[in-house]
C-alpha positions as CSV (number, residue, x, y, z in Angstrom):
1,X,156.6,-18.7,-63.7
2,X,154.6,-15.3,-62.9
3,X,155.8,-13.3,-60.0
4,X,153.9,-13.5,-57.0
5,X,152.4,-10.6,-55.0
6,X,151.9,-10.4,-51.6
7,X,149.6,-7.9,-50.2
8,X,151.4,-4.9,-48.5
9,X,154.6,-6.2,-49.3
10,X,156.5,-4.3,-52.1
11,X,158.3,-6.6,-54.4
12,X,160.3,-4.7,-55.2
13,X,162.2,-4.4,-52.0
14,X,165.2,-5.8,-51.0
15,X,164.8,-9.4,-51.7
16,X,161.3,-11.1,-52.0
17,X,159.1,-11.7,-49.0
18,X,160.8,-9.1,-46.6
19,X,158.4,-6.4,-45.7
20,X,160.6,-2.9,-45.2
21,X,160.5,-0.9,-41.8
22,X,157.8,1.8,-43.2
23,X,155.7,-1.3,-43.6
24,X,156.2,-2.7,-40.1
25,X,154.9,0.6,-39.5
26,X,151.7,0.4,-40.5
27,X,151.0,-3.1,-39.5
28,X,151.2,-1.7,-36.3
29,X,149.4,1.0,-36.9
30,X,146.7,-1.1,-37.8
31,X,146.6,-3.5,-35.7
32,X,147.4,-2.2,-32.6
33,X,144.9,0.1,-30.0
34,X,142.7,2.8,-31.8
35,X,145.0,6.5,-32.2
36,X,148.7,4.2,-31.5
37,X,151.3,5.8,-32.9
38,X,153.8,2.7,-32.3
39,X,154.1,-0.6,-30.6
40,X,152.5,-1.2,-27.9
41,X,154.2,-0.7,-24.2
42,X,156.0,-3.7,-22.9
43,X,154.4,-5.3,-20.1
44,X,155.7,-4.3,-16.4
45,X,156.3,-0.9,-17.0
46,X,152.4,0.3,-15.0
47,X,154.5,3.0,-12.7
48,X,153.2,5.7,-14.9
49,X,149.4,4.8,-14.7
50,X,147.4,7.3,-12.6
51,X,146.0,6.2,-9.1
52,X,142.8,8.2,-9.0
53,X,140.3,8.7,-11.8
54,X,138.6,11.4,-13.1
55,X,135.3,9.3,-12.1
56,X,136.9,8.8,-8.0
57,X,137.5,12.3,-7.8
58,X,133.6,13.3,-9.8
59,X,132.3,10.9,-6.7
60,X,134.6,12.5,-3.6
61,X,133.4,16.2,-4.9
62,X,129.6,15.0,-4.9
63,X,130.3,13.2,-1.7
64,X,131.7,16.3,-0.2
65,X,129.2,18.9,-1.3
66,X,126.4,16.4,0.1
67,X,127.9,16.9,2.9
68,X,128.1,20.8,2.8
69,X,126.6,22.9,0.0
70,X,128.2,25.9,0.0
71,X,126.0,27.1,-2.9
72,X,122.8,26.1,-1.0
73,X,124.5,26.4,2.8
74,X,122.3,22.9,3.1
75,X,123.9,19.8,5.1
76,X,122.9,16.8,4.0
77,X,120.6,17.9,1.8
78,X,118.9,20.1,4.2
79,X,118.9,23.6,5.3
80,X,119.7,24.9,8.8
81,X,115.5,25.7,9.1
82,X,115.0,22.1,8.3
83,X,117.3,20.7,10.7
84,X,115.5,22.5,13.8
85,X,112.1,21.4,12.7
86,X,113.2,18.0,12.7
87,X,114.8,18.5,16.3
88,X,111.9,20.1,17.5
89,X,109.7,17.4,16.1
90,X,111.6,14.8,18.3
91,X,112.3,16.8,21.2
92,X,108.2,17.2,21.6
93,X,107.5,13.1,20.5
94,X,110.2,12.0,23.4
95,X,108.7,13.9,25.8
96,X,105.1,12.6,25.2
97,X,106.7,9.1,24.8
98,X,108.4,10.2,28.4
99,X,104.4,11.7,29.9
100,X,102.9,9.0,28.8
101,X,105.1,6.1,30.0
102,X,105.4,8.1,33.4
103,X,101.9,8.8,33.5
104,X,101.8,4.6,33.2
105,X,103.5,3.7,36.0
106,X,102.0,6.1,38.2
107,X,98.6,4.3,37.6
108,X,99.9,0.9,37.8
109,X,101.7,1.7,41.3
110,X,98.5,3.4,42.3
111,X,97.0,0.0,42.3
112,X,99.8,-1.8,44.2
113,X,99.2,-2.5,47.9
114,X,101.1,-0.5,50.4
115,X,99.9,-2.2,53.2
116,X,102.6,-4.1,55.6
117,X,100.9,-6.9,55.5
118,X,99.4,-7.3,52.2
119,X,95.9,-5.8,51.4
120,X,94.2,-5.9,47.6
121,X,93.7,-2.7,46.4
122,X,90.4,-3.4,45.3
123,X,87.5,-3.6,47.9
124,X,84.6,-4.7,46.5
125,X,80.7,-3.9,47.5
126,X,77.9,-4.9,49.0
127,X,76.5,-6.4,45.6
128,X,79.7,-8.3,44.9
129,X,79.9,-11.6,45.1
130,X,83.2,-11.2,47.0
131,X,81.0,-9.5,49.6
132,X,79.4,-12.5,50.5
133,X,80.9,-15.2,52.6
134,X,81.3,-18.7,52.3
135,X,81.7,-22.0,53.9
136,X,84.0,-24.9,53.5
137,X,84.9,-28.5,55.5
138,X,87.8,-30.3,55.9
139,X,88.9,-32.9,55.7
140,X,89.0,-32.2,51.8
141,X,87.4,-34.3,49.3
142,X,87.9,-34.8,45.6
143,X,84.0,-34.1,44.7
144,X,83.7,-30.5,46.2
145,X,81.9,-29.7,42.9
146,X,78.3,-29.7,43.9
147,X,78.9,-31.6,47.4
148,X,81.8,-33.0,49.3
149,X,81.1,-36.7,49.2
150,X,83.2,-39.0,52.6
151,X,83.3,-42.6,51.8
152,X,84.9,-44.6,54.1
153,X,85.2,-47.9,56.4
154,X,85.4,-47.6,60.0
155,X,86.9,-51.3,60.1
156,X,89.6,-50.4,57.3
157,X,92.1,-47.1,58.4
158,X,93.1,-47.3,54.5
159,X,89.8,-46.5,54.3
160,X,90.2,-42.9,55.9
161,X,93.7,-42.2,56.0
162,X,93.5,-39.9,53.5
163,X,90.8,-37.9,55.7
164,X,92.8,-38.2,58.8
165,X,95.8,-36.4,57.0
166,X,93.7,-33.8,55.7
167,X,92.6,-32.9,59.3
168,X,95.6,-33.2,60.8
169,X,97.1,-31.1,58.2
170,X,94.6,-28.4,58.5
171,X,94.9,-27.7,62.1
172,X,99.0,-28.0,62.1
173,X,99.2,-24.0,62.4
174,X,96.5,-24.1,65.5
175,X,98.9,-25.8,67.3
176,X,101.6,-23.6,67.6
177,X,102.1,-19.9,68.6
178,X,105.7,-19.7,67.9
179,X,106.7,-19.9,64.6
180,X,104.3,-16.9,63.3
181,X,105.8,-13.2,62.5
182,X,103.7,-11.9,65.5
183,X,101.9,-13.8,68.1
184,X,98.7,-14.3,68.4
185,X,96.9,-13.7,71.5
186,X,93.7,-14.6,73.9
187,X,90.8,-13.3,72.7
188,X,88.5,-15.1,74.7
189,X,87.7,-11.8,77.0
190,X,85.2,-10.6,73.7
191,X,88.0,-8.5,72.8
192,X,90.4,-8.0,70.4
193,X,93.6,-5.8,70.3
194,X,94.0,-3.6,66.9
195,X,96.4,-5.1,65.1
196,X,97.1,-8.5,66.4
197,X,95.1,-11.9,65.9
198,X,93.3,-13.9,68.1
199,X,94.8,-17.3,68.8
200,X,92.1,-20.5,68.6
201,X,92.7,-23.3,71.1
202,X,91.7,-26.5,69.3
203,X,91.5,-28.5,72.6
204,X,88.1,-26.7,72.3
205,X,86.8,-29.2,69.9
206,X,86.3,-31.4,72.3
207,X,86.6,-34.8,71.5
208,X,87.5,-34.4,68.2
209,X,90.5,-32.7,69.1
210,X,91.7,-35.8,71.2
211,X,91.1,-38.7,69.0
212,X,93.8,-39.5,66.5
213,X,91.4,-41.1,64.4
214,X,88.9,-38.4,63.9
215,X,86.2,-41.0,64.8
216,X,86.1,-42.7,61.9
217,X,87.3,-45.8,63.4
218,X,84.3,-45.9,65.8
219,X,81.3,-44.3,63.3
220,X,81.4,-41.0,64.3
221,X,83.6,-39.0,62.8
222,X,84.5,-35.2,63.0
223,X,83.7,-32.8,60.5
224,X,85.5,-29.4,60.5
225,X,83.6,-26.6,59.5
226,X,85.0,-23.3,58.6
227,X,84.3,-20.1,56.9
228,X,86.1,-18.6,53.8
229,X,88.3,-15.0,54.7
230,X,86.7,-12.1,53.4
231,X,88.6,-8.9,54.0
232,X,87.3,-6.1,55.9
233,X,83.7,-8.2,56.5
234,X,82.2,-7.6,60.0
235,X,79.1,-10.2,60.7
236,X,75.7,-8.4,62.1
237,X,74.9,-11.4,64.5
238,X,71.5,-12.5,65.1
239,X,69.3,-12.6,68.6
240,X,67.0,-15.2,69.2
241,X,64.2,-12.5,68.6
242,X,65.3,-11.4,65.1
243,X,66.1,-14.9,64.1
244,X,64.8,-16.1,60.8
245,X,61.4,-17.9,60.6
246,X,63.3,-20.6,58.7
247,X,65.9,-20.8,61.1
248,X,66.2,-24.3,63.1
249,X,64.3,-24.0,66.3
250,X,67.0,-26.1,67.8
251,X,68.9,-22.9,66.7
252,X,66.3,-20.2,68.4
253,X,66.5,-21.8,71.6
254,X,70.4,-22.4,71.7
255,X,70.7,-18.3,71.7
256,X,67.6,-18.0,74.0
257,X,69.3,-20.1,76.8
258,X,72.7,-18.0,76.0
259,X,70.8,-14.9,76.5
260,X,69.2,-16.3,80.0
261,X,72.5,-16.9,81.6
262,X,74.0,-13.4,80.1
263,X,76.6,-15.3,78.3
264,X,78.2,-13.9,74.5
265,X,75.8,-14.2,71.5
266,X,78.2,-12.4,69.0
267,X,78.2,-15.6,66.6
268,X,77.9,-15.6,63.0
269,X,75.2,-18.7,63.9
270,X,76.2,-22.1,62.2
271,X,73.1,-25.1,61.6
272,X,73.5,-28.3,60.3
273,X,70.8,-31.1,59.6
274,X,70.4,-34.3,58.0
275,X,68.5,-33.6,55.0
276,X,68.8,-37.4,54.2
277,X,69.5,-40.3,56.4
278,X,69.6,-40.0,60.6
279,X,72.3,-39.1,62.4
280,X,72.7,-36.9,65.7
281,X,75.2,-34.0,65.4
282,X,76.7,-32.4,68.4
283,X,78.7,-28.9,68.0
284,X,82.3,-28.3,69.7
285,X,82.9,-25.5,71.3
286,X,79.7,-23.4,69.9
287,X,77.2,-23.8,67.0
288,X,78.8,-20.4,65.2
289,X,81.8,-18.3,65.1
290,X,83.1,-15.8,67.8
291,X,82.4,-12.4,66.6
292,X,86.0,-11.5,67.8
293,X,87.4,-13.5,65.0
294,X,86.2,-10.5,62.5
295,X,87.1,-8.6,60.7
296,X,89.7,-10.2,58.7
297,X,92.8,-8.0,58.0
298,X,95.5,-10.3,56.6
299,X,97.6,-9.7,59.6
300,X,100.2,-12.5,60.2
301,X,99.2,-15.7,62.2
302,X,95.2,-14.9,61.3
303,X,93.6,-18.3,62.2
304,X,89.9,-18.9,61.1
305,X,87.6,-20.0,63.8
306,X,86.7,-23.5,63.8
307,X,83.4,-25.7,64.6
308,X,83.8,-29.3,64.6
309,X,80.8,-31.7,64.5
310,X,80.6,-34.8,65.7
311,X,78.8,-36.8,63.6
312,X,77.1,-40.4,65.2
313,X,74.7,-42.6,65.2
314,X,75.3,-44.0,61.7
315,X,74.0,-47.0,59.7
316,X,76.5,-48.5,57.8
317,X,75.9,-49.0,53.8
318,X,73.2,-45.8,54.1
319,X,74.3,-42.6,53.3
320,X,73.6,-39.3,55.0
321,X,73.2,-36.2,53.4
322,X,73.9,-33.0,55.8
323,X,73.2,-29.2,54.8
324,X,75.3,-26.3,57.0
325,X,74.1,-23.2,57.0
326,X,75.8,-19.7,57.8
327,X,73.0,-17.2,59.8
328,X,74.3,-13.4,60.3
329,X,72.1,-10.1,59.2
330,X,74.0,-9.3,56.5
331,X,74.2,-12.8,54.5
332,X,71.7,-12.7,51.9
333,X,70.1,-15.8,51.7
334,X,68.4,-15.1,48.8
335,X,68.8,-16.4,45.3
336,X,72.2,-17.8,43.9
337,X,74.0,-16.0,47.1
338,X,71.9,-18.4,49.2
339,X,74.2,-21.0,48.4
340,X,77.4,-19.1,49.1
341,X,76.4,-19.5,52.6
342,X,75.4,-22.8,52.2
343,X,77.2,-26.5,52.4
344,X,76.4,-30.0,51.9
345,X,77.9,-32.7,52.3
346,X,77.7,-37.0,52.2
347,X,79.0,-39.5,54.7
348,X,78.8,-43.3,53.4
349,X,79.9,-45.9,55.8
350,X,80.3,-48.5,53.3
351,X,81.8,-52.2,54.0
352,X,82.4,-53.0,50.3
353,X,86.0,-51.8,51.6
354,X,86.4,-55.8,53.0
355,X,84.5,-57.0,49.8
């Protein structure tokens, strides 16, 4: 049988198969990491391995010199001169941000109102809208759009409930004098203290003021007239000579007989007709507003004047259309602002309430 040879293995060595110690050698030498000189380390024994890296210290030196160059003198990155224009830069864009956010509030506080009682800033002119009074009626209706429409029943009280609330809540503050910051007081001399407001005795109303009803359970209900607050306005009241041509003539001779008996005419002049339909309308206290009542200031307990017509001699089932008008020197009654001044409202004393 021919001998058999096994690669790196000397045969002739000390019996076959065994590989001697040289050979051991450089197994391991070849097999093991690249540049081992002997067996590798036995595992465990990692007290000799290095904590820090030469790449952790490259990274703490760069770190380090970004934080101060002393080849450059810069500090992070950026020289002493660059530092102070970036201060300077922000010290000068705060204090605009500061100006202009100062500058701010002192125009929106310039528009607040100061006033102890409440005043708007704004007061607008002559040509504004705002400048131009208006007129309303209570009791309240839900088609105040174009015209306040009044159905109701004098036979049914569900009928005009509603109404009767809305009257009774609108003159609530008339009658007391107590529960207001400052009391009103009794301007029925022609004068009016600075200051204060004039109090309005709604047992002036006559016998509106003393039914509980209104009148609409006996045809002839009341109809509060009243005009809209306008600050600072002061009414140029008319005399029965430089009265409108289109003014009633019931109107005209009202002031005429005022002026004969050398009683107040310092009204803003109130007129109502029946533009559809007959009825008869009777005025409590006066056909206008006491010029005593003006100007508006917004000073607590302010109570608008009141005219209350009685409306009568309705026709059950036909309607009646009434137009109120406001008469002073300085209400223009010309185009659109015509019908600032200007009111009208329907009264239907239906029966289809029993139907």
């Amino acid at each position: 049988m021919p001998p058999c040879f096994v690669p790196g293995v000397d045969s002739t060595s000390e019996g076959p198969g065994m590989a001697s110690e040289q050979d051991t050698k450089s197994v391991y030498a070849r097999s093991g990491p690249r540049g081992a000189t002997g067996p590798p380390k036995p595992p465990g024994d990692e007290s000799k391995i290095p904590t820090h890296t030469k790449r952790m210290e490259n990274k703490q030196e760069s770190f380090s010199r970004f934080l101060w160059n002393p080849d450059t003198k810069t500090v992070l990155g950026r020289t002493g001169l660059s530092w102070a224009k970036i201060a300077l830069f922000y010290v000068f864009f705060y204090l605009f941000l500061a100006g202009y956010f100062a500058f701010m509030m002192t125009v929106f506080y310039s528009t607040l109102d100061t006033h102890e009682y409440g005043r708007p800033k704004y007061t607008p002119t002559d040509g504004s809208l705002l400048r131009h009074p208006g007129v309303s009626i209570r009791p309240r209706t839900s088609t105040e759009f174009m015209f306040a429409a009044i159905w109701f029943d004098s036979t049914n009280p569900a009928s005009y409930e509603g109404y009767v609330e809305s009257l009774d809540s609108f003159v609530e503050p008339y009658k007391s004098n107590q529960n207001v910051q400052k009391r009103r007081v009794d301007c029925t001399a022609g004068k009016r203290p600075g200051g204060v407001s004039c109090n309005f005795d709604i047992s002036q109303l006559g016998p509106c003021a003393s039914d509980r009803a209104w009148g609409f359970d006996k045809l002839e209900p009341c109809i509060l007239v009243k005009m809209n607050k306008l600050l600072n306005w002061i009414p140029e009241p008319y005399t029965s000579k430089d009265l409108p041509d289109d003014a009633p003539e019931e109107l005209r001779t009202y002031i005429q007989n005022l002026e004969k008996t050398g009683k107040d005419t310092s009204y803003t002049w109130l007129s109502c007709k029946p533009v559809k339909g007959d009825c008869i309308l009777d005025y409590y206290p006066e056909p206008g507003f006491p010029q005593v009542y003006f100007p508006f200031d917004n000073n607590p307990g302010y109570l608008s004047p009141i005219v209350a017509i009685k409306i009568s001699n309705l026709t059950v089932n036909q309607d009646v259309h009434v137009a109120c008008t406001l008469w002073a020197k300085n209400i223009v009654r010309e185009g659109f602002r015509k019908q600032l001044s200007e009111i009208i409202f329907v009264l239907s004393p239906d029966d289809y309430w029993n139907s």
